[in-house]
C-alpha positions as protocol buffer text, in pm:
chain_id: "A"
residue {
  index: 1
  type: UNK
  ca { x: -320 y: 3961 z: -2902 }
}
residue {
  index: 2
  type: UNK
  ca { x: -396 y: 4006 z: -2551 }
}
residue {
  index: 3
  type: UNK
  ca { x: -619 y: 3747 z: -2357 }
}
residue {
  index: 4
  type: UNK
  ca { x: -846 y: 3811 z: -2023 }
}
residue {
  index: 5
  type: UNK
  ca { x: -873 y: 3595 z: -1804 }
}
residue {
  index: 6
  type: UNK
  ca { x: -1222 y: 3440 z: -1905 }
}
residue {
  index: 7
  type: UNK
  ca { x: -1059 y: 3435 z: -2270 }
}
residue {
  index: 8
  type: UNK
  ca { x: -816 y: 3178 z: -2110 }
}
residue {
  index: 9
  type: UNK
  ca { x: -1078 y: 2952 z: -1925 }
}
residue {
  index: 10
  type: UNK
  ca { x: -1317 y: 2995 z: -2232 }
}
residue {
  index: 11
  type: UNK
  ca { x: -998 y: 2789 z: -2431 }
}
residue {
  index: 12
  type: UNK
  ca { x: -955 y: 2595 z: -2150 }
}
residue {
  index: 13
  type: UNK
  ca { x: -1273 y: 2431 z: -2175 }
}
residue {
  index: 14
  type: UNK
  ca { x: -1314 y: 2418 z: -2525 }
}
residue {
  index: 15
  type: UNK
  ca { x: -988 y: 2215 z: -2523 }
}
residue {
  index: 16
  type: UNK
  ca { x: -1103 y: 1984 z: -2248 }
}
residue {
  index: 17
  type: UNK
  ca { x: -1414 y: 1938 z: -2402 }
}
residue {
  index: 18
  type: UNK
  ca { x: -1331 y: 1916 z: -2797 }
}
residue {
  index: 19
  type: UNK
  ca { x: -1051 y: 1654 z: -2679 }
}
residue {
  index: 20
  type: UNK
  ca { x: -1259 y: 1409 z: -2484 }
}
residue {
  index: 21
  type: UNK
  ca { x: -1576 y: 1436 z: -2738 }
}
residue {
  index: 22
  type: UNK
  ca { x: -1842 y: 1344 z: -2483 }
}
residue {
  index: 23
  type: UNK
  ca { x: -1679 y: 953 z: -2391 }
}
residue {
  index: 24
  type: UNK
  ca { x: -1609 y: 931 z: -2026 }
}
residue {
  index: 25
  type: UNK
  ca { x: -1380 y: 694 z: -1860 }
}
residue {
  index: 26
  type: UNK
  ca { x: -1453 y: 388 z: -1677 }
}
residue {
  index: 27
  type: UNK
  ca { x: -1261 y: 498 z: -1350 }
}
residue {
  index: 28
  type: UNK
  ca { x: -954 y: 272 z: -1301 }
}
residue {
  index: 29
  type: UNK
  ca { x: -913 y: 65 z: -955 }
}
residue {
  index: 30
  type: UNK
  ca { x: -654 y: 324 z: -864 }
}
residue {
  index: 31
  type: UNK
  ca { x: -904 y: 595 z: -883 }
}
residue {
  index: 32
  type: UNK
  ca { x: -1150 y: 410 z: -711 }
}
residue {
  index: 33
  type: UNK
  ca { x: -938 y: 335 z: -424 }
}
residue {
  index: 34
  type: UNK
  ca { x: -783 y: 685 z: -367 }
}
residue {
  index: 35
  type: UNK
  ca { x: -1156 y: 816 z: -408 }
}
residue {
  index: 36
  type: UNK
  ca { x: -1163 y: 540 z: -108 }
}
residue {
  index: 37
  type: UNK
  ca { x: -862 y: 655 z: 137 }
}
residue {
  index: 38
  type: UNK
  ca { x: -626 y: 439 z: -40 }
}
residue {
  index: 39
  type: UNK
  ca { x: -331 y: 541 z: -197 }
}
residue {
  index: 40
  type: UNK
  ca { x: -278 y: 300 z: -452 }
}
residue {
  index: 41
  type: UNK
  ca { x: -473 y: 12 z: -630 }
}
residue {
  index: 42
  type: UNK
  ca { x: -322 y: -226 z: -465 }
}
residue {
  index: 43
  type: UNK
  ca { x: -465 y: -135 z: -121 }
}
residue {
  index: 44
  type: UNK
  ca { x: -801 y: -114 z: -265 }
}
residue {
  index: 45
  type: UNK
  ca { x: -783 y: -467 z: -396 }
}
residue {
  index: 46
  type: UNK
  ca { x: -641 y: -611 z: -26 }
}
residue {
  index: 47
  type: UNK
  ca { x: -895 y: -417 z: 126 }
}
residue {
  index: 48
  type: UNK
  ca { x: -1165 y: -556 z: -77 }
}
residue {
  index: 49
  type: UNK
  ca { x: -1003 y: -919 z: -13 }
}
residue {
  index: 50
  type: UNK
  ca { x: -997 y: -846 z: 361 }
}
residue {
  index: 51
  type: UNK
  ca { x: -1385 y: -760 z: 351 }
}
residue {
  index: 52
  type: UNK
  ca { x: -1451 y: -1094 z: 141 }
}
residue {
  index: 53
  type: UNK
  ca { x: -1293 y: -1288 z: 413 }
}
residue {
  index: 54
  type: UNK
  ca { x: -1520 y: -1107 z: 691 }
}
residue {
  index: 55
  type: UNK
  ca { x: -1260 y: -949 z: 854 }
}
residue {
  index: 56
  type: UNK
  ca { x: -1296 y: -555 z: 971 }
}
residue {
  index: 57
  type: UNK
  ca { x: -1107 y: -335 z: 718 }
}
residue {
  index: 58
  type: UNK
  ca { x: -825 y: -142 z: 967 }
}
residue {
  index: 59
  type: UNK
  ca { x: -673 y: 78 z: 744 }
}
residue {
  index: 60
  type: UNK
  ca { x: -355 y: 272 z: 911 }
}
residue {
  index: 61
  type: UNK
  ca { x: -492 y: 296 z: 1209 }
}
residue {
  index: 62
  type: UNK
  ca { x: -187 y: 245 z: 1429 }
}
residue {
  index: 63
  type: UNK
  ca { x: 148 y: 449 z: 1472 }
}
residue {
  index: 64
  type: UNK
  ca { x: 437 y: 277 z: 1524 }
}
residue {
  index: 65
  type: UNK
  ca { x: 746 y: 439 z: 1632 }
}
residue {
  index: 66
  type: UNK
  ca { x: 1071 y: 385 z: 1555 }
}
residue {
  index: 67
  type: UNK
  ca { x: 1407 y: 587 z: 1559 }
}
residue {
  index: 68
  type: UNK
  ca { x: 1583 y: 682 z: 1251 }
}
residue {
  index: 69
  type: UNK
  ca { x: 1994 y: 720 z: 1345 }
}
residue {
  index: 70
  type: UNK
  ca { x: 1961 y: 1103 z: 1478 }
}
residue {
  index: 71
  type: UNK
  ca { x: 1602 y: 1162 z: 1460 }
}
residue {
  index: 72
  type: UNK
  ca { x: 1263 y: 964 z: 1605 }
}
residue {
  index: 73
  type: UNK
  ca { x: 996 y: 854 z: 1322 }
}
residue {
  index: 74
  type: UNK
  ca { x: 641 y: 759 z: 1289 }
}
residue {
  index: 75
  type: UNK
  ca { x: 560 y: 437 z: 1069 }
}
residue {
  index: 76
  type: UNK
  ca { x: 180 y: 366 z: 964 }
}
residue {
  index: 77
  type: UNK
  ca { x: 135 y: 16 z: 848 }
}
residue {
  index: 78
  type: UNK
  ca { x: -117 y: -13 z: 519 }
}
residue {
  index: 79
  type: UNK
  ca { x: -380 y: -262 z: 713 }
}
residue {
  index: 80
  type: UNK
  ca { x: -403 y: -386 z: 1101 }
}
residue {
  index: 81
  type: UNK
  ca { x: -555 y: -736 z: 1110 }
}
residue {
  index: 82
  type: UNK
  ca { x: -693 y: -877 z: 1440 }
}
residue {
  index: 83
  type: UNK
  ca { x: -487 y: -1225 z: 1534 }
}
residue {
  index: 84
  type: UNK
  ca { x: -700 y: -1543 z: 1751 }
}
residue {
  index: 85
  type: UNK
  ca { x: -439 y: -1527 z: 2030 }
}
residue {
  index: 86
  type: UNK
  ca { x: -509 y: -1154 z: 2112 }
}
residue {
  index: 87
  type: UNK
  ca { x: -265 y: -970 z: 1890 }
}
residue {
  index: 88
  type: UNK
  ca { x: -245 y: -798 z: 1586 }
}
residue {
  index: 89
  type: UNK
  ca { x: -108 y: -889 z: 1213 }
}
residue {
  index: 90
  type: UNK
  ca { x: -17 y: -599 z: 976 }
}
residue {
  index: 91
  type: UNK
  ca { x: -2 y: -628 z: 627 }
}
residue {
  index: 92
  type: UNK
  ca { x: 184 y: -394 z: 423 }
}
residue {
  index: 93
  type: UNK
  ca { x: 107 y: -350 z: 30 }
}
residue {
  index: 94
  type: UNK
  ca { x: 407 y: -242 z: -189 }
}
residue {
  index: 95
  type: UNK
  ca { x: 443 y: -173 z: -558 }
}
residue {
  index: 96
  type: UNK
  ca { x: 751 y: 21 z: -566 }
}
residue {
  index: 97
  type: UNK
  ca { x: 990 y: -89 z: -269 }
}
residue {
  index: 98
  type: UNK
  ca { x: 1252 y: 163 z: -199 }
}
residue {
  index: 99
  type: UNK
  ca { x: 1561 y: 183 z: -73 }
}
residue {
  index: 100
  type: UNK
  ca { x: 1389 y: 407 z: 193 }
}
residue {
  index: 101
  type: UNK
  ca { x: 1140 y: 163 z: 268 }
}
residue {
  index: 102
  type: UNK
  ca { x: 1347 y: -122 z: 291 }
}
residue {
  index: 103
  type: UNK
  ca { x: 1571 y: 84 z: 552 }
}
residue {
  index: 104
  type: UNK
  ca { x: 1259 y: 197 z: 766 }
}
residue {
  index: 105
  type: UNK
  ca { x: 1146 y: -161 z: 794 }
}
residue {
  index: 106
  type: UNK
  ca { x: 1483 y: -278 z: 902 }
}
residue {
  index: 107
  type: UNK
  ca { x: 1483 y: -73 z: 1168 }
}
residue {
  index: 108
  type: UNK
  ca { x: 1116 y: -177 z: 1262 }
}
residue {
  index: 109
  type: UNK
  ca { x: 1241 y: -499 z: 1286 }
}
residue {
  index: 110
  type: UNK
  ca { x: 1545 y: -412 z: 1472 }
}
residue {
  index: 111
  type: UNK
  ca { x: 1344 y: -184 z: 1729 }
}
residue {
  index: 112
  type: UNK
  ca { x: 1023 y: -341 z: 1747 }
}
residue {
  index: 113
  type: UNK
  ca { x: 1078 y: -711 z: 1710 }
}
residue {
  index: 114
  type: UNK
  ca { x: 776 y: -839 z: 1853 }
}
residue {
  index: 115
  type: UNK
  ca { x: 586 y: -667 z: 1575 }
}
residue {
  index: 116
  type: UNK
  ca { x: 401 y: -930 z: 1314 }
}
residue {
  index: 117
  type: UNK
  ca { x: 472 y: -727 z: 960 }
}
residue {
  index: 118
  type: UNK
  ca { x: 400 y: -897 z: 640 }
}
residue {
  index: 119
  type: UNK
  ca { x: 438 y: -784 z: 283 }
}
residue {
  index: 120
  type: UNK
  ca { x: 153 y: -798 z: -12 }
}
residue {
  index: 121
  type: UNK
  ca { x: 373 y: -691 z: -318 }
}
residue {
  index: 122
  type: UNK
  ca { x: 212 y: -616 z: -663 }
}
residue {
  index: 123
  type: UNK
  ca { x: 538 y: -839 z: -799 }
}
residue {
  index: 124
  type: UNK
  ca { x: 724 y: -1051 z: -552 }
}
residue {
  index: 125
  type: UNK
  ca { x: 995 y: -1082 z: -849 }
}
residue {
  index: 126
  type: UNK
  ca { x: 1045 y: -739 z: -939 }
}
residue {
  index: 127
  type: UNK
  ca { x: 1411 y: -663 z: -889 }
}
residue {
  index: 128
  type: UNK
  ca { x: 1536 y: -416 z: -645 }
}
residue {
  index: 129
  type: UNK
  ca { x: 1676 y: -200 z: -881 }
}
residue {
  index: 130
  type: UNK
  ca { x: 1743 y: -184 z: -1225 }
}
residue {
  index: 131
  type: UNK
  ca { x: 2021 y: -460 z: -1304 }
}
residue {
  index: 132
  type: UNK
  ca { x: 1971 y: -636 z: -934 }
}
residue {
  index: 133
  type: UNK
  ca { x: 2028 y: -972 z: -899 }
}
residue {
  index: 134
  type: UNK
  ca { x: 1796 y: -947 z: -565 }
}
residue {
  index: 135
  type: UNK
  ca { x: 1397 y: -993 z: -633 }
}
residue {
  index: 136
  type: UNK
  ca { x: 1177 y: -856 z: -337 }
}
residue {
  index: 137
  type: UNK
  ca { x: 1074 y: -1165 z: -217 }
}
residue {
  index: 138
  type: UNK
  ca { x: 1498 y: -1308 z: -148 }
}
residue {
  index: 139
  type: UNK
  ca { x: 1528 y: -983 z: -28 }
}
residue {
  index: 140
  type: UNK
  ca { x: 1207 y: -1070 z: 242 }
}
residue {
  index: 141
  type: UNK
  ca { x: 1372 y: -1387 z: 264 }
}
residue {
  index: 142
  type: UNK
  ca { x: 1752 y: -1242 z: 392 }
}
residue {
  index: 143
  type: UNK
  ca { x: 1561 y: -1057 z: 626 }
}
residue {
  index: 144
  type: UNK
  ca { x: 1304 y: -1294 z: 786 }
}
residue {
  index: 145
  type: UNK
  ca { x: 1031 y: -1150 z: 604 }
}
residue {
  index: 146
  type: UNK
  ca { x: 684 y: -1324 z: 551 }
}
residue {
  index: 147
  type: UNK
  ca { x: 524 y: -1174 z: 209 }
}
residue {
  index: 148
  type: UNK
  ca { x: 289 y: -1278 z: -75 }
}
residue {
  index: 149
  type: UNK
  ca { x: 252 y: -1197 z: -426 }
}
residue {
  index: 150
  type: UNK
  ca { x: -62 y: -952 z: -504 }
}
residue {
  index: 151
  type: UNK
  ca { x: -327 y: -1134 z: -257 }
}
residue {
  index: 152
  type: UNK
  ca { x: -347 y: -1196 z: 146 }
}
residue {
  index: 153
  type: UNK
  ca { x: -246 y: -1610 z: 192 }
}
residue {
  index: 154
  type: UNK
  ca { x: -530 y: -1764 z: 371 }
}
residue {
  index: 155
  type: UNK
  ca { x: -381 y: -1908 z: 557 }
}
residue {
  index: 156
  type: UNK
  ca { x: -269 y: -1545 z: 672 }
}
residue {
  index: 157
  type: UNK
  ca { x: -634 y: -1460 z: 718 }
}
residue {
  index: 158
  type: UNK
  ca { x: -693 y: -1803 z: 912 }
}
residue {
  index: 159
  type: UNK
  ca { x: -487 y: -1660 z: 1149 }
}
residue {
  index: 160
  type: UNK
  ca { x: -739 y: -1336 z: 1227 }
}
residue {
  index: 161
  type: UNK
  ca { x: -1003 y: -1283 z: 1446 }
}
residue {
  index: 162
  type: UNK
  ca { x: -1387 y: -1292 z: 1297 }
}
residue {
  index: 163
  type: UNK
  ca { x: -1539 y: -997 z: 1449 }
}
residue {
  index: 164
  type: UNK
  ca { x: -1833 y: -1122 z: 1649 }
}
């Protein structure tokens, strides 16, 4: 039996349709947020947190460079927060911290020192890899780290500018 082409979409959307029988989805926070600019759920939910507190919602809006051994490298921090005494906070959401995160933000530290970086993780105790002794938040710890399980402290957000 040989299809056409309009056979194939024909079954396509007799499949999609048959299969979902009219019942839409509620979209889930993760849609919502991508819909949004945000790449995971997470963001979406600090984002929404930030704009409870009345704070401006700065969403990787700064580049901050950084040189991987042989090669230079741009960095784009999840959310910029303005700080009372002129600077700037960035908060950084993570579900899934990777070895290859965890390097790039070692060498933040290393090469930009002066740079106020905190972590929001979905689970400060999730292990860094399967069998690891070391949860993400001792591993924040080792390395000087301030972080915070699933929300923004407020006393983080105390910290921030109101816009005016």
């Amino acid at each position: 039996m040989i299809l056409t082409v309009i056979d194939c979409q024909q079954m396509k959307m007799t499949s999609t349709t048959n299969s979902r029988r009219g019942k839409r989805r509620k979209p889930s926070r993760q849609r919502v947020g991508i819909k949004h600019g945000y790449r995971s759920g997470l963001e979406a939910k600090v984002a929404d947190q930030i704009t409870q507190a009345g704070l401006p919602v700065l969403f990787e809006t700064d580049k901050v460079s950084y040189i991987v051994p042989q090669r230079g490298a741009k960095y784009t921090p999840d959310f910029k927060l303005p700080k009372k005494d002129g600077g700037f906070l960035y908060i950084e959401t993570k579900g899934l911290w990777t070895v290859q995160d965890r390097l790039k933000h070692i060498l933040i530290k290393e090469q930009s020192p002066s740079l106020d970086i905190r972590f929001v993780f979905s689970n400060q105790r999730a292990k860094l890899y399967k069998g690891s002794p070391t949860t993400y938040a001792a591993y924040c710890d080792k390395h000087g780290w301030q972080y915070a399980h699933r929300w923004i402290p407020q006393d983080w957000l105390a910290e921030c500018q109101m816009p005016e």
